[in-house]
N, C-alpha and C positions, 0 to 999 in steps of 0.2 A: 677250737674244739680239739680235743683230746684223745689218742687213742683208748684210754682207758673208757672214756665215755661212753665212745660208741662200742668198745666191744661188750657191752653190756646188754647192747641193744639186738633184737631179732633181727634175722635175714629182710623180713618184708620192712621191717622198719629204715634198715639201712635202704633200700633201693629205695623208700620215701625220702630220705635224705639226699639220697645221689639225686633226685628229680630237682628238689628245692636247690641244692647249690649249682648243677647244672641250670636253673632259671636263674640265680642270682650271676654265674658267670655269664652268659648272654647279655643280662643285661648290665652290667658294669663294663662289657665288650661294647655294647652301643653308648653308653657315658662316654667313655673313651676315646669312642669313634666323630661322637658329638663334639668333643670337647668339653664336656659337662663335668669328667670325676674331677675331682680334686686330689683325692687320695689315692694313688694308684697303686702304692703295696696292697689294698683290696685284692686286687687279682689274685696276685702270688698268695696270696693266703687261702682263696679260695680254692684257686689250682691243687694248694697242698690238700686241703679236706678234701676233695674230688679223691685227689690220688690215695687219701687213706683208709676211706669209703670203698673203695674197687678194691683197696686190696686187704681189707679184712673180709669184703665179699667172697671174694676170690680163695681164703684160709678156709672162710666155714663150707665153701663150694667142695674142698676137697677133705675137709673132716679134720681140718688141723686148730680151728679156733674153739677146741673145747678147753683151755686150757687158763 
């Protein structure tokens, strides 16, 4: 996913996103924990979306992502 993507998207939509990749990192953390993933760069890409998600939240939080 794309910065460009999501800042496209509304505030309430972004926090629906942080919900969905927050449930998929949980559970790629219990894959894991299973010994089930295969593919373990999942995480790290996940972690990145989380982290890009908080923090275009966090731009339109203080009025900086109109741009």
């Amino acid at each position: 996913m794309e910065a460009s993507e999501l800042r496209a998207k509304s505030s309430d939509e972004l926090r629906q996103e942080l919900a969905t990749l927050l449930k998929a990192q949980f559970s790629l953390r219990m894959q894991k924990a299973t010994q089930q993933l295969t593919n373990t760069s999942q995480l790290g890409k996940v972690r990145r979306d989380i982290a890009r998600v908080r923090t275009l939240l966090a731009e339109k939080a203080k009025g900086q992502g109109k741009s």
